[in-house]
C-alpha positions in Angstrom: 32.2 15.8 30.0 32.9 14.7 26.7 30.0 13.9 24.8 30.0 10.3 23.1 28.0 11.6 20.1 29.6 14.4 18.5 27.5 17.6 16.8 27.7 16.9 13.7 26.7 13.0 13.9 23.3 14.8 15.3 22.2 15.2 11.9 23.0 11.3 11.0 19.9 8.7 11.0 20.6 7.1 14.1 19.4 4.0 15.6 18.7 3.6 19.6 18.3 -0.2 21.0 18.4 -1.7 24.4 16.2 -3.6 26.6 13.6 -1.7 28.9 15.7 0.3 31.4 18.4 0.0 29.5 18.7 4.5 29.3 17.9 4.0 25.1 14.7 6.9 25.5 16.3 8.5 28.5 19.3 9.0 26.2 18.3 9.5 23.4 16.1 12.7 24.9 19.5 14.0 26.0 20.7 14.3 23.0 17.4 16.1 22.2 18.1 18.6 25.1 21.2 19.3 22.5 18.9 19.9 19.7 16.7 21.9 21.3 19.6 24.1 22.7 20.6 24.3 19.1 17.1 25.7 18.2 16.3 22.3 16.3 13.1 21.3 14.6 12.3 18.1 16.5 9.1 16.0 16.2 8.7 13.0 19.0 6.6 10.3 18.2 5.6 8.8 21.6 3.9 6.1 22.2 4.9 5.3 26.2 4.3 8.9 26.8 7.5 9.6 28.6 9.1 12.7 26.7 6.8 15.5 28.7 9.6 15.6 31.2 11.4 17.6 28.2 9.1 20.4 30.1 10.7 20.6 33.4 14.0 21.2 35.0 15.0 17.6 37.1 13.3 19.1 40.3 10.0 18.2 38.3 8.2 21.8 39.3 10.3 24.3 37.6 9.4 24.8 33.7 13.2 24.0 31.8 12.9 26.5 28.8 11.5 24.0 26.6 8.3 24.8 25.8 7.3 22.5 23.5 3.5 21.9 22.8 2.1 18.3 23.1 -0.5 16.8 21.4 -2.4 13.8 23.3 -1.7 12.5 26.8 -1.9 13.1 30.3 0.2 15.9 29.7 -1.4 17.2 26.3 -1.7 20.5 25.5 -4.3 19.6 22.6 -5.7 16.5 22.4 -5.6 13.9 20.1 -7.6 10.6 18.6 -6.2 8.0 17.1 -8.9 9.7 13.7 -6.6 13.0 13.9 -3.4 11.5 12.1 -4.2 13.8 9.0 -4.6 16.7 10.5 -1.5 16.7 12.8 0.6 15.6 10.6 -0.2 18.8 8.3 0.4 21.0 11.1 3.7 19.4 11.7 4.6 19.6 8.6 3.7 23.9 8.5 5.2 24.4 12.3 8.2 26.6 13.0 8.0 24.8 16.8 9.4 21.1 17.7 6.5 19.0 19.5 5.8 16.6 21.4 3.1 13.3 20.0 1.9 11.4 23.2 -0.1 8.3 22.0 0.0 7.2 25.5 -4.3 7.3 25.7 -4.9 6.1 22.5 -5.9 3.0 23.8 -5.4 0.2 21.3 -2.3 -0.5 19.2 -4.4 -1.0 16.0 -5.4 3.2 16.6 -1.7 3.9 17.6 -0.8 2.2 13.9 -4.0 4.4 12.5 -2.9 7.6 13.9 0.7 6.5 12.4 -0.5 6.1 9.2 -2.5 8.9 8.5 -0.2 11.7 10.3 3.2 10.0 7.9 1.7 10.0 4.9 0.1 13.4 5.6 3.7 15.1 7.3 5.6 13.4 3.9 3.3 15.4 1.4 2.9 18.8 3.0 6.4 18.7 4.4 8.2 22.5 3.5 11.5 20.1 2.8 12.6 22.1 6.1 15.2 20.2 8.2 13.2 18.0 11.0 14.2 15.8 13.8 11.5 13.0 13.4 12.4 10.7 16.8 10.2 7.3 16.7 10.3 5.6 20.0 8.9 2.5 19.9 9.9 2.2 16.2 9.2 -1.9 15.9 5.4 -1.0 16.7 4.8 0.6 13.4 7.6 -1.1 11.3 7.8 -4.9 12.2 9.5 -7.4 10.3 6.4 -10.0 10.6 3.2 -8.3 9.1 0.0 -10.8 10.2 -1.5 -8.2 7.8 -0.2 -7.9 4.7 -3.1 -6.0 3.0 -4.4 -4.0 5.6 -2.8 -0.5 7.5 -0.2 -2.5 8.8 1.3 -2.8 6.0 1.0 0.5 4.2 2.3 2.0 8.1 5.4 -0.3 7.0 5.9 1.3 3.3 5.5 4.7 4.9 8.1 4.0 7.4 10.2 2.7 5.0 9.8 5.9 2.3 10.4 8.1 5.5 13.6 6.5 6.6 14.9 5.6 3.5 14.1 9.0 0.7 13.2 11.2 3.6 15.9 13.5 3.3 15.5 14.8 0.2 12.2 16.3 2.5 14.4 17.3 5.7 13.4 14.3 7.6 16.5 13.3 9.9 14.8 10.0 11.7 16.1 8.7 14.9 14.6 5.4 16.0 14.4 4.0 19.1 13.6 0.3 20.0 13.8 -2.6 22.9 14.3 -5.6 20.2 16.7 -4.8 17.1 15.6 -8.6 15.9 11.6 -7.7 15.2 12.1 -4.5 13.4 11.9 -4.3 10.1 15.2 -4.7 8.4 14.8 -2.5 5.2 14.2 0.4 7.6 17.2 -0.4 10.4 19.5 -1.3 7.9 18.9 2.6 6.1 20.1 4.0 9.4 23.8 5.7 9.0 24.5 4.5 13.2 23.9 2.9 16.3 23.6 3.8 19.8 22.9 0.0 21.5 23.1 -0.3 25.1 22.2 -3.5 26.6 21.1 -6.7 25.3 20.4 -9.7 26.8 18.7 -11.3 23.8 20.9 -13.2 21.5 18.4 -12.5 18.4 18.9 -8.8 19.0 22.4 -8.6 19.2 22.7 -11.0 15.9 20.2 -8.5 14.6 23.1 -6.3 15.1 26.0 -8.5 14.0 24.4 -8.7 10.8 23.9 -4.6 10.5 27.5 -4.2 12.0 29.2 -7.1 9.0 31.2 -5.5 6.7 31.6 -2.4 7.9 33.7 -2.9 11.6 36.9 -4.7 12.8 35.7 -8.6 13.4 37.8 -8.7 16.6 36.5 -5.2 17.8 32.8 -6.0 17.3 32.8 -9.4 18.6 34.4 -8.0 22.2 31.7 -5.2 22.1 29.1 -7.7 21.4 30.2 -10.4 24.4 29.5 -7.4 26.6 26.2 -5.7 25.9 24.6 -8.2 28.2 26.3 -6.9 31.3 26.0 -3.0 30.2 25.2 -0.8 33.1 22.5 2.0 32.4 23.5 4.7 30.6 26.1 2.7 29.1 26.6 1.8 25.7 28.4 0.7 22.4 28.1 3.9 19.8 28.9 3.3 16.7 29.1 5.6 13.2 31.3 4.4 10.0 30.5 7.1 8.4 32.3 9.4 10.8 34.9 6.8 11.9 33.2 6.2 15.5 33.2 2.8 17.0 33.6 2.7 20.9 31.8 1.6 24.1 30.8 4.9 26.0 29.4 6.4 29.2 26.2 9.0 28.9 26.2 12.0 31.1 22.9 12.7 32.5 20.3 14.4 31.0 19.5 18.4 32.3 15.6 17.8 32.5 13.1 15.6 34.4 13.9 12.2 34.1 9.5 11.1 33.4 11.0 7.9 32.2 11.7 6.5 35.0 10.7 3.1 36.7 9.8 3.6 40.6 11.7 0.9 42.6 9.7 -1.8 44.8 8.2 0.4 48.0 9.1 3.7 46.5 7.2 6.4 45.8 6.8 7.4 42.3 7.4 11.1 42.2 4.6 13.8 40.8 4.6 16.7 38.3 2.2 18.6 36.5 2.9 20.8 33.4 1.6 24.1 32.8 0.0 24.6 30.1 1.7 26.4 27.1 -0.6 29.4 25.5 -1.1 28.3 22.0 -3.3 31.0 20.3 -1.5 30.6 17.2 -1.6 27.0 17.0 -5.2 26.2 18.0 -6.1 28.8 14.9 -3.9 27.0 12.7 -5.2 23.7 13.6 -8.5 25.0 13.5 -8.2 26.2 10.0 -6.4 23.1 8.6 -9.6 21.1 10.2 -12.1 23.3 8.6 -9.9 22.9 5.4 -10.3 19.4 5.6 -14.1 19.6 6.4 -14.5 21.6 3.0 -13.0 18.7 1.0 -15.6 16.3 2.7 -17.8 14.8 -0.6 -20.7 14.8 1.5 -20.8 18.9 1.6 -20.1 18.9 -2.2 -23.0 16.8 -2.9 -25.3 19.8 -3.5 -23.0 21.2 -6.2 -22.8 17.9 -7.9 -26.6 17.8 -8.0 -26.4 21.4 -9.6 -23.7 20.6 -11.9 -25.4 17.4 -13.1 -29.0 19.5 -13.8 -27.1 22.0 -16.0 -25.1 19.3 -17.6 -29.0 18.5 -19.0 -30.0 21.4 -19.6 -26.4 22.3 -21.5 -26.9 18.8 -23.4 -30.5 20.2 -24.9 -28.6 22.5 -27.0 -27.4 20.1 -29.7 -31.1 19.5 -30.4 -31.4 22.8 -31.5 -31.5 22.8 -34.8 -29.2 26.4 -35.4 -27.2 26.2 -32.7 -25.8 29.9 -31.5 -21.7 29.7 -31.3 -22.4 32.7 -28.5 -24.2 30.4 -26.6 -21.7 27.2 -27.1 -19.4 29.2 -25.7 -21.4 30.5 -23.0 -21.9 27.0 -21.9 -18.6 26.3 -21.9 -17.4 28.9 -19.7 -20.2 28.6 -17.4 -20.5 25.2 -17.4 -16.9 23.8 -17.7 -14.8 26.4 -15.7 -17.2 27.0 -13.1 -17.4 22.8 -12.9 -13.7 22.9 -12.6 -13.1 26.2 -10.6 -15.4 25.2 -8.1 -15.0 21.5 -8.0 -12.0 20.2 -8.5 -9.9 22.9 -6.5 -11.8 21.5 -3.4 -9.6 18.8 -2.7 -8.2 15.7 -4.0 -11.2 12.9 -2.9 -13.9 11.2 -4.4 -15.3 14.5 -4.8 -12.8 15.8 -6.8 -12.9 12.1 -9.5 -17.1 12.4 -9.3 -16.6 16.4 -10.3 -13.7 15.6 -13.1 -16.6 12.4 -14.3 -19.3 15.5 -14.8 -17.1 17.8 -16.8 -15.9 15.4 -19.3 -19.5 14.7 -20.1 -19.8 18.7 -20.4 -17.4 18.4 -22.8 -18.8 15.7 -24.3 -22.1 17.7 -24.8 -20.3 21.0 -26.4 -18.3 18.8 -28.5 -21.7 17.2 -29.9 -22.8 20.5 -30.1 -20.0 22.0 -32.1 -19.9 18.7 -34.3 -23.4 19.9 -35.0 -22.4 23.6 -36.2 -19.9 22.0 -38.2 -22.7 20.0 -40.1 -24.7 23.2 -40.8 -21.8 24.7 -42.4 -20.5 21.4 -44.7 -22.4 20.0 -47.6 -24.2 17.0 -47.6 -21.9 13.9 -47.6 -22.1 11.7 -50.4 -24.2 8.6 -50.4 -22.3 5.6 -49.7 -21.0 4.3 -52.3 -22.8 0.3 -52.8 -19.4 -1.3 -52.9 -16.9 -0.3 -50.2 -13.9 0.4 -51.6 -11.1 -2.4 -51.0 -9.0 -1.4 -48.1 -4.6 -0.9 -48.8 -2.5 -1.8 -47.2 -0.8 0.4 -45.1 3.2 0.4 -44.8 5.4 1.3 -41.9 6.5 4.6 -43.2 5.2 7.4 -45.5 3.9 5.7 -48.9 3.5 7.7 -51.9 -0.3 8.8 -52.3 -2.2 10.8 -54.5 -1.6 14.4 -54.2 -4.0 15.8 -52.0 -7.0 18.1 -53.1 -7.5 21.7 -52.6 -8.7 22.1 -49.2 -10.5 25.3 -48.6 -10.5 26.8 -45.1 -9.0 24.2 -43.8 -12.5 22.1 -44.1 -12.2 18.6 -45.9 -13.1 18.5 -49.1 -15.5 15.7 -49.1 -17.3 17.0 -46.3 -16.2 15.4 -43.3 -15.9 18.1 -40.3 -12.7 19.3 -39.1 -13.7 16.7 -36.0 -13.7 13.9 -38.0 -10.4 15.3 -40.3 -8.6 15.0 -36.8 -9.1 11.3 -36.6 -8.2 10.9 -40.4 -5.2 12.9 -39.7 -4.6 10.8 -35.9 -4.4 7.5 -37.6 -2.4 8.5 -40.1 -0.4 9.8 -37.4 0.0 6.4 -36.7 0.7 4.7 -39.6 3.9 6.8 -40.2 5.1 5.8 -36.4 4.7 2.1 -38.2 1.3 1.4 -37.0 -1.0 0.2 -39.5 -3.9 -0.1 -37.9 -4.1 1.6 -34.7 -6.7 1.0 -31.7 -9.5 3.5 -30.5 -7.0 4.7 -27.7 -4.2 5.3 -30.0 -6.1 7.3 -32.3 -8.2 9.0 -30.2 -5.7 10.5 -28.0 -3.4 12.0 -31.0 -7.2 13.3 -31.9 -7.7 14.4 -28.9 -10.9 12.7 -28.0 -12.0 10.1 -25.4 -12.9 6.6 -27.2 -15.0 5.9 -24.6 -17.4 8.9 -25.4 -20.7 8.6 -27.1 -19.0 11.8 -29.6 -16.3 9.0 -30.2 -18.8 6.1 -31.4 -20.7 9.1 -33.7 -17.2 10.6 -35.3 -16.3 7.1 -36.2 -20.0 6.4 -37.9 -19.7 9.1 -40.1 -16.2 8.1 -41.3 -17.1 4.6 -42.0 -20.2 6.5 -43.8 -18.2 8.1 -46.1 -15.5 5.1 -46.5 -13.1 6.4 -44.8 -12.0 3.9 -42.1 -12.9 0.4 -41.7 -12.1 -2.0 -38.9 -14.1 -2.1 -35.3 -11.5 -3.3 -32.6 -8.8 -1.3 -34.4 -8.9 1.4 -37.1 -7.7 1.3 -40.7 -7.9 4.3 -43.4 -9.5 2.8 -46.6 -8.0 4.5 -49.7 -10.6 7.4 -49.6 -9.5 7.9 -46.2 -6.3 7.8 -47.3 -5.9 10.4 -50.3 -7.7 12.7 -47.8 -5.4 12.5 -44.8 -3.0 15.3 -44.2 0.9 13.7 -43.1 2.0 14.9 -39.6 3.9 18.3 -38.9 6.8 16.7 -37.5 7.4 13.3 -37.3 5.9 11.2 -34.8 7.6 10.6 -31.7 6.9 8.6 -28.6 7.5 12.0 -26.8 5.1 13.4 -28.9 2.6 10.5 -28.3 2.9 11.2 -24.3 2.9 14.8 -24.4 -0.7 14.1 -26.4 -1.9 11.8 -24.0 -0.8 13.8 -20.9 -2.3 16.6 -22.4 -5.7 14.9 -22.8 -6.2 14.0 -19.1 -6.4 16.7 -16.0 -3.4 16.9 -13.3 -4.1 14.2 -10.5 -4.3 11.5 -13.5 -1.1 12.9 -15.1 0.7 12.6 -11.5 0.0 9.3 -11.6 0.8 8.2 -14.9 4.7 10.2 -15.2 6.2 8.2 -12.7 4.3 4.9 -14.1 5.8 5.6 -17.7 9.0 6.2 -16.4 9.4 3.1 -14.7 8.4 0.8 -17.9 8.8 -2.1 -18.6 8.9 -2.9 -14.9 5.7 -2.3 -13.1 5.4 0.1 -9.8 4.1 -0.7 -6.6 0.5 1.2 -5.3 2.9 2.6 -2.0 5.6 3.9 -5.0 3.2 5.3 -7.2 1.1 6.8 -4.8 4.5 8.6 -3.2 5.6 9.9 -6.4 2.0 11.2 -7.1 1.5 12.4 -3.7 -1.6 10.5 -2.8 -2.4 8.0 0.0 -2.9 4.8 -1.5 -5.0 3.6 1.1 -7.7 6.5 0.1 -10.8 6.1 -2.3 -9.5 9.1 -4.2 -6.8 6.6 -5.1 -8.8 3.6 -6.3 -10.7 6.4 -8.5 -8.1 7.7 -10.5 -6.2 4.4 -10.9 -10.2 3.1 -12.1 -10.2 6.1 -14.1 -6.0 5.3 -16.2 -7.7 1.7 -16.7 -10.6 2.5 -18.3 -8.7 5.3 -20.6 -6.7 1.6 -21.3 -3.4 3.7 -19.9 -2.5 1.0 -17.0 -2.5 -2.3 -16.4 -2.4 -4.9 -13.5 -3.7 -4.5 -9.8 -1.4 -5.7 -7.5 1.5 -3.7 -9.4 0.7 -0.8 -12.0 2.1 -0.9 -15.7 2.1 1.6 -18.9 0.2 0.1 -21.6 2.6 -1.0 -24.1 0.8 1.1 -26.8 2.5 4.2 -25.5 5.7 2.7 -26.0 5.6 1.9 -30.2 
């Protein structure tokens, strides 16, 4: 028999609808029996569980070939809860085998949408961007066009649906949906499918739902004698319909070769038995057990210890700069014990609170050596000058390179009136600035060309000693006085906003620069949590994600909460 949807159109994002008993599941797992024949990559989402009968020859006893583990159910090989999402979804994601997901014993639909959440967003980061069948029956469950919660998991469920359907090729998704009532999905994730399978409807909503997906694209005349007859398809019948491959007819489907498990008993009958044997899965019970004790590893509360340690020799590394000869050996001693062990062993445990209260304890670690190698520097300098009793009168500043005085002989590269090289830096940083056209730049500006954080406690003591030795003036933004001036050196190239990013990316560690790329790229418009998150590859339901986006606003890198923005200083 000729089959009504050709091989190649087996790779298209296709769209199942019909009524219950309509044949939409039963159907659409024949054209899974095609896949699998095919050696296919198939994932099955299923919530009714009905797809088990992919097991069995139609006899319901003998095994068909297809041994394809399940998760969950009756039926399950290994069992699931709705808490598991996470960690099925990243053994998806690293399987060579197609499975089976039975939600059928979850319990509650608000689990079912947990599970959902948790397994998409975790299959659509570790995905190997290998080619995979993901089939979604019950598809309006976990994207419906009315939210009642627009905050909560139902909604980020619905973004994740949405970034599956609609960019997940580019990762080797190839979604099929399947769903009893085309008018209560979600549009923006129907409308991204490239065909339709739609066997009976009896609902006029649903089959306007398809009228308007169908507008455009078919022969008025053709569509509207299709449509005036989907309430009287038979089972197994239906309208299939593909533009992009030039399809549009009503069809029969041949039956399927394996147990039909969907099926509804009729009044007095019987409802026939079969029982699975289980599969031997070795191999995947030690890959699930190793993801889980991955996981487990990441969990703050078995880092909490290390924190404590790393926090004790952050004190104990912060005595040094009382020390009044500090020993460069031992500086660097800290640093490498201190910093890279803080960041070797903290950080690379995984990407959760964790991870953001770890990343909090080396900057101050940094924050110590830097007081401590500020101090070395002030062994080595002279004495500044007393302030002079009469600041001197601050210039103006132009746009652009202004002549100045020619610059003294600097000797080792240390300023000649004594600053440290760490304070030079922020001489040098806002001159940096005033050549960009920047007169007076704020602490965030300067600091990052500098290299500093301006919310450090080093920050506030740099900036003393400048204002000391009248070089800077201003508090909520930063001006050189003509001292500070004649002593700054002009920029090795000039300054670009390229060069301005590359500074500030380089200044923050690798989740925050994740998040900020895509962020930057977008402005002026702002970027939805759900989009950012994507693009950084973060959940942006998790604390992890709160952290880092508390973490850009403090650094005065974003703004806004509902939607995320680049600060317009990175964009002079």
């Amino acid at each position: 028999m000729k089959q009504p949807i050709p091989d190649a159109a087996l790779d298209d994002r296709l769209g199942f609808v019909g009524t219950a008993g309509s044949g939409k599941s039963y159907n659409a797992m024949g054209r899974i029996e095609r896949l699998l024949q095919k050696h296919a990559r198939i994932c099955c989402v299923d919530p009714l569980g009905v797809f088990w009968g992919l097991r069995l020859m139609p006899d319901g006893k003998t095994p068909s070939g297809f041994n394809i583990p399940i998760f969950g159910g009756p039926h399950g090989d290994l069992p699931l809860t709705e808490h598991s999402g996470a960690l099925i979804g990243e053994t998806v994601a690293g399987m060579a085998e197609s499975c089976i997901i039975d939600l059928s014993e979850i319990g509650t639909k608000a689990g079912e949408r947990r599970f959902m959440l948790h397994f998409l967003t975790a299959l659509y980061r570790k995905s190997k961007d290998e080619p995979l069948h993901l089939v979604i029956d019950e598809a309006d469950m976990f994207a419906p066009q009315k939210l009642t919660d627009k905050d909560g998991e139902a909604a980020k469920l619905l973004g994740m649906m949405e970034t599956v359907v609609r960019r997940g090729r580019i990762k080797g998704f190839i979604p099929w949906l399947i769903t009893q009532r085309p008018a209560v999905i979600a549009k923006d994730v129907l409308s991204q499918v490239d065909g339709l399978v739609a066997f009976k409807l009896t609902s006029s909503q649903d089959r306007d739902a398809l009228s308007a997906w169908v507008e455009g694209s078919a022969e008025k005349e053709d569509w509207k004698t299709m449509r005036a007859a989907l309430p009287a398809m038979e089972r197994g019948q239906g309208v299939v319909w593909i533009p992009g491959r030039g399809i549009m007819e009503t069809v029969s489907f041949p039956e399927k070769m394996t147990f039909d498990s969907s099926r509804t008993p009729k009044r007095g009958e019987k409802k026939s038995t079969a029982s699975l044997k289980p599969l031997d899965l070795g191999s995947l019970k030690d890959r699930l057990a190793k993801i889980d004790a991955d996981r487990k590893a990441d969990d703050p509360k078995t880092l909490r210890s290390e924190i404590a340690a790393l926090r004790k020799e952050l004190t104990s590394k912060s005595q040094i700069t009382q020390n009044p000869a500090p020993d460069p050996k031992a500086i660097e001693s800290a640093r490498t014990e201190g910093y890279d062990r803080g960041l070797a062993e903290g950080l690379n445990r995984g990407e959760n609170r964790a991870k953001a209260a770890l990343a909090s304890v080396t900057d101050r670690i940094k924050d110590a050596l830097a007081i401590a190698e500020a101090a070395t520097e002030a062994l080595d300098s002279p004495a500044p000058p007393p302030a002079p009793r009469a600041r001197p009168a601050p210039v103006a500043v132009p746009a652009r390179p202004v002549p100045r005085p020619a610059p003294r002989p600097q000797a080792n590269g240390r300023a000649p009136t004594g600053i440290g090289r760490s304070e030079q830096k922020i001489v040098d940083a806002i001159r940096w600035w005033n050549v960009l056209g920047i007169p007076a730049p704020s602490h965030a500006q300067a600091a990052f060309i500098a290299g500093y954080s301006h919310k450090s406690g080093t920050w506030a003591t740099y900036l003393s000693r400048l204002r000391s030795a009248g070089m800077i003036e201003g508090r909520g933004d930063l001006a050189l006085t003509e001292s500070g001036l004649n002593e700054a050196n002009e920029p090795d190239a000039l300054p670009t906003r390229e060069a301005l990013w590359n500074a500030v990316l380089g200044k923050i560690d690798a989740p925050l620069q994740r998040i900020l790329k895509p962020i930057i790229a977008e402005y002026p418009d702002a970027l939805s949590h759900a989009a950012a998150a994507d693009e950084a590859g973060y959940s942006p339901s998790s604390g992890t994600w709160a952290t880092y986006l508390s973490r850009l606003r403090s650094l005065d890198l974003i703004e806004g909460r509902g939607e995320l923005k680049a600060q317009g200083w990175l964009f002079p």
